[in-house]
C-alpha positions in Angstrom: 122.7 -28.9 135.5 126.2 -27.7 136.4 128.6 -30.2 135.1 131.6 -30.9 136.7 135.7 -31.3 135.1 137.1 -34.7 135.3 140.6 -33.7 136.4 142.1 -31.0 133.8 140.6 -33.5 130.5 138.4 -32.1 128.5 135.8 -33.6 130.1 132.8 -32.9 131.9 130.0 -34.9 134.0 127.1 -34.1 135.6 127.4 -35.0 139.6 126.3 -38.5 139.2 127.5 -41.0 137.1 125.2 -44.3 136.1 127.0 -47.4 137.2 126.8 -50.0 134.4 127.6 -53.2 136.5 123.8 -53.6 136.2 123.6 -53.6 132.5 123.1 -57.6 131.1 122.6 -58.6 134.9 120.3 -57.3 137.2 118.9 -55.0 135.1 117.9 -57.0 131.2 118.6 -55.2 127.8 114.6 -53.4 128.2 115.0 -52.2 131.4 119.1 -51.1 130.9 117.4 -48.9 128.2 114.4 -47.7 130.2 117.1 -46.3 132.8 119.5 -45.1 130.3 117.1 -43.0 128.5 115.4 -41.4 132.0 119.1 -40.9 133.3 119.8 -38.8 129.9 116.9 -37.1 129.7 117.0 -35.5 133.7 120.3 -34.0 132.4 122.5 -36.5 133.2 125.8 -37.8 130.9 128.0 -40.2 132.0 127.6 -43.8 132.4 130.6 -46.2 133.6 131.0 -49.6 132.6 133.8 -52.6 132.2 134.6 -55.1 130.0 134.7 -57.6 132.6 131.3 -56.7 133.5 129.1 -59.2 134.2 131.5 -62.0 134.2 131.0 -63.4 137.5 127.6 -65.0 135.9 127.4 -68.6 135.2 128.6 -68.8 131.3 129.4 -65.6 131.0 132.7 -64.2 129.0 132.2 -60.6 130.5 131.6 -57.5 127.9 127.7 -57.9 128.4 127.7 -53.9 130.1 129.1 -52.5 127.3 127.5 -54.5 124.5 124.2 -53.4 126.6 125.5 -50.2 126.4 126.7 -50.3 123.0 123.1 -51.2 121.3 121.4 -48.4 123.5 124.0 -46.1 122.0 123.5 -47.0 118.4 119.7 -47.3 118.6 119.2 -43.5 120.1 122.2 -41.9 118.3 123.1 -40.3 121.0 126.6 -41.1 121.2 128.4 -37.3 121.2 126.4 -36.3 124.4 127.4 -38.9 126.5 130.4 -39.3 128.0 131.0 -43.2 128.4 133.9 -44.1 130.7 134.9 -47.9 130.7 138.0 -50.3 132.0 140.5 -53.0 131.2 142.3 -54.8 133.2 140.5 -57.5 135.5 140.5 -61.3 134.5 138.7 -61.6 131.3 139.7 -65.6 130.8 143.1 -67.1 130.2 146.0 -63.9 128.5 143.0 -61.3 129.0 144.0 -59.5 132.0 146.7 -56.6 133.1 147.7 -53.5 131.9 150.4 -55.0 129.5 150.4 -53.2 125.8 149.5 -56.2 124.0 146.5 -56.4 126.3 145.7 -52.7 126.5 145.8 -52.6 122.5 143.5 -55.1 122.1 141.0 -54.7 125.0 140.4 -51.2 123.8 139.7 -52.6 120.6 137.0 -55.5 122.0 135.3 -52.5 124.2 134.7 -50.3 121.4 133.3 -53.0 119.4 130.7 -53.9 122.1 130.3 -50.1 122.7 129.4 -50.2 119.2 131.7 -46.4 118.6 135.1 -45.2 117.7 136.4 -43.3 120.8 136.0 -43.7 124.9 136.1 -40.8 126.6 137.1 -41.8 129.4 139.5 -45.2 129.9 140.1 -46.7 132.9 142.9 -48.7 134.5 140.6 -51.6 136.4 143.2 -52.3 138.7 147.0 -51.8 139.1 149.0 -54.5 137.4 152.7 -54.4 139.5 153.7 -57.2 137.0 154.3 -54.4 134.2 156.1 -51.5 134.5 153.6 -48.3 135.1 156.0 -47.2 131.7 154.8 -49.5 129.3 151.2 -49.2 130.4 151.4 -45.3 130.1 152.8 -45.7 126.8 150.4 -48.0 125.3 147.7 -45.5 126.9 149.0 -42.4 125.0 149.3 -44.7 121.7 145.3 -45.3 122.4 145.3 -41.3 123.2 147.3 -40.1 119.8 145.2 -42.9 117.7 141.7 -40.9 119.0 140.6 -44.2 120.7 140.7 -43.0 123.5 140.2 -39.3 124.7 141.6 -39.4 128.9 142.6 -41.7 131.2 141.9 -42.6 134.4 143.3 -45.1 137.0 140.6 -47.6 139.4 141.9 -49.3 142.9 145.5 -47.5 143.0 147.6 -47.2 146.1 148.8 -43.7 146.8 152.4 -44.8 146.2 151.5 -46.4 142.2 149.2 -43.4 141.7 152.1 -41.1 142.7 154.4 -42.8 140.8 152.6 -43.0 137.8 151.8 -39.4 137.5 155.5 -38.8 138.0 156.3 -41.1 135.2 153.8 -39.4 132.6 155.8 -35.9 134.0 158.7 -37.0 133.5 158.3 -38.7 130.1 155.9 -36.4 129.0 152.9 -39.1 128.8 149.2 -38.7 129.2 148.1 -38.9 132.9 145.7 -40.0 134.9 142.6 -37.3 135.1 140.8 -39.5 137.3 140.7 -42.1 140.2 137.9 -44.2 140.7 138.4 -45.4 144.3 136.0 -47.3 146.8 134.7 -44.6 148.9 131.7 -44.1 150.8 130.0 -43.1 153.9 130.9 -46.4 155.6 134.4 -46.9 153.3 136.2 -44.2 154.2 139.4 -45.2 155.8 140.8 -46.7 151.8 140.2 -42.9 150.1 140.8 -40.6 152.5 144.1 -39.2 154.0 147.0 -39.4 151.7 145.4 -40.4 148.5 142.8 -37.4 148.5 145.4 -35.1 149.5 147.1 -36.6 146.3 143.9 -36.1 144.1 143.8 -32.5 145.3 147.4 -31.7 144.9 147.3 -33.1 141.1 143.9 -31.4 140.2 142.3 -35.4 139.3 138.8 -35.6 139.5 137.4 -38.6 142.1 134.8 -40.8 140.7 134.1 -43.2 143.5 132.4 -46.6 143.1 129.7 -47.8 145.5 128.6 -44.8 146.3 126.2 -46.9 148.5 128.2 -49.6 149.6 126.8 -51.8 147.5 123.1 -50.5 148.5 123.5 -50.6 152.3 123.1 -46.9 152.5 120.0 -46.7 151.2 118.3 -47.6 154.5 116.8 -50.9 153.4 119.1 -53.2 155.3 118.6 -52.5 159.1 118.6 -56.5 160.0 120.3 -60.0 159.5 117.0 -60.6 158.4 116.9 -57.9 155.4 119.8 -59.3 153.7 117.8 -61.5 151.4 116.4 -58.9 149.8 118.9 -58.7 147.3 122.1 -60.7 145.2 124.0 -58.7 146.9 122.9 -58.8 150.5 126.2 -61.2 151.6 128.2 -58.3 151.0 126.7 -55.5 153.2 126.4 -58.1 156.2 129.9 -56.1 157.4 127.9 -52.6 157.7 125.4 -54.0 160.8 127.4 -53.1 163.0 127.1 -50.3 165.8 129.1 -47.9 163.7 126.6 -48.6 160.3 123.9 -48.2 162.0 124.5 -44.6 163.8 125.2 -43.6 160.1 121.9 -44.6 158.9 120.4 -43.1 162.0 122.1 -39.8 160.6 121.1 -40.4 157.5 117.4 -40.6 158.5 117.5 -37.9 160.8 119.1 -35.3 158.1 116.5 -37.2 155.5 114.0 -36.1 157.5 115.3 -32.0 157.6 115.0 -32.5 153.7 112.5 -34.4 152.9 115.0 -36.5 151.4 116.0 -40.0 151.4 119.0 -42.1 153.0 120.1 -42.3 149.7 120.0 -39.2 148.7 121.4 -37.6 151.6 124.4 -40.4 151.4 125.3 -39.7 147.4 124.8 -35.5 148.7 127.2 -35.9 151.0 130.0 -37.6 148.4 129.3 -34.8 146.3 130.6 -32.5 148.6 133.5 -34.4 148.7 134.7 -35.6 145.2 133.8 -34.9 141.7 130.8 -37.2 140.7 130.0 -40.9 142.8 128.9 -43.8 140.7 125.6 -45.1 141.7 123.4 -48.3 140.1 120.0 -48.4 140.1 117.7 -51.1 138.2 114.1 -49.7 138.9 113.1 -46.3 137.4 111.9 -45.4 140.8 115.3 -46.2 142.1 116.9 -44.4 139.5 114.2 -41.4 140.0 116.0 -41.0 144.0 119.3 -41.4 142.9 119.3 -38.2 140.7 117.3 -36.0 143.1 120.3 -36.2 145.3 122.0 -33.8 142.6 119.5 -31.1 143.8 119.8 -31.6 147.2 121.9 -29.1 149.4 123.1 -30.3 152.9 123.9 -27.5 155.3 127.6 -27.4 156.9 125.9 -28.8 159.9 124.4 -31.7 158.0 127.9 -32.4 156.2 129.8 -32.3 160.0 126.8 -34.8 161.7 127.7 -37.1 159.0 131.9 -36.5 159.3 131.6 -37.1 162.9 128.7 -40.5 163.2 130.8 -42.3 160.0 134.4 -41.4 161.5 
């Protein structure tokens, strides 16, 4: 499988990346390993995660992802052939939040404990944190960096304007940068990623490693109806996409589906692969999981890739 460079870092993915937001919620500790190891074994490396996932559950502290994550590691002793992306940032509970370098130093320390290894490969600003200067969170990165905690960083929900100014800061100071973005971006969730900040991304050579590559599973066909959105935990969120523009895009997505024998899915995670460097995709079913990774073999045509430019515009 031809693996792809996250921004100029020494590292490299395959073009999909396992979202671990699953890991410790909808997907148990068996079935987190049952995916991890089909995932690996198709040829596939990365896997991103979060300390803060899955705090949103009812007595949870967040860090249940990466302990997941961390055992699955350890048990297989497969950690040098993965590359395992994670973030701080988001509201872990009381002081636990932001991108300060008190915080930074020690969430890097409570990740790799649940990760169960000495280095990340790839660390993650969750979200931007305006109430510290982007200085001091740059610094306490490269401290992570020249301790080999940490091997690259990467930046998650940035403006154009932060994510310009920080690369100008690490430039100027002669800091680590950000080699990645990990923005919401997706056939339907367009109008956030695309314009100025991809233009950025292209300029600065950072690879793009979108989350909800299906927006939030909306793209996969199986909401068509009001009535469908019970299907899943997450059903509330995708109520936005039934509208007249959603809905010519999975009529797209079924009609190029059908030229390829391929799924909605597929055809919607092809599509962001000819756009960015590797979408982030979830899946807690092996036969989920199984359509997810063909879409790494599937080739849309320049016509396909227009159809779907013009019906999600």
């Amino acid at each position: 499988m031809q693996l792809r460079q996250l921004g100029r870092s020494p590292l490299y993915v395959a073009p999909l990346i396992f979202g671990g937001n699953v890991f410790g919620w909808t997907a148990d500790e068996a079935m987190s390993f049952r995916l991890l190891d089909k995932f690996v074994d198709a040829g596939f490396n990365a896997v991103d995660t979060a300390d803060v996932y899955a705090r949103w559950l009812p007595n949870s502290v967040g860090g249940e992802s990466e302990t997941v994550l961390g055992k699955w590691l350890k048990t297989r002793g497969n950690r040098e052939n993965v590359v395992i992306a994670t973030k701080c940032g988001f509201d872990m509970g009381g002081d636990k939040k932001g991108l300060s370098k008190r915080w930074i130093t020690q969430a890097v320390d409570d990740s790799l404990a649940r990760l169960q290894t000495d280095y990340i490969d790839l660390y993650q600003a969750h979200t931007d944190d305006e109430t510290v200067s982007l200085e001091e969170t740059l610094s306490a990165f490269a401290d992570l960096i020249k301790a080999g905690k940490v091997r690259a960083i990467g930046a998650s929900n940035y403006s154009v304007e932060r994510l310009r100014a920080a690369l100008d800061i690490s430039a100027r100071l002669g800091l680590p940068r950000y080699e990645t973005l990990q923005p919401h971006y997706n056939l339907v969730e367009r109008e956030r990623f695309e314009g100025a900040l991809a233009d950025l991304c292209t300029q600065e050579q950072l690879g793009v490693i979108p989350y909800y590559g299906l927006a939030a599973g909306f793209l996969s066909g199986k909401y068509r109806s009001e009535a469908d959105l019970t299907q899943s935990v997450r059903g509330r969120g995708i109520k936005k996409y039934l509208n007249e523009r959603g809905l010519r895009v999975l009529a797209a997505l079924d009609e190029i589906g059908v030229r390829h024998a391929a799924t909605p899915a597929q055809v919607a995670l092809a599509w962001l692969m000819t756009k960015i460097t590797a979408p982030i995709a979830s899946a807690t079913t092996p036969a989920q999981l199984s359509q997810l990774m063909a879409a790494a073999s599937l080739s849309l045509s320049a016509a396909d890739i227009a159809q779907l430019d013009r019906e999600s515009a």
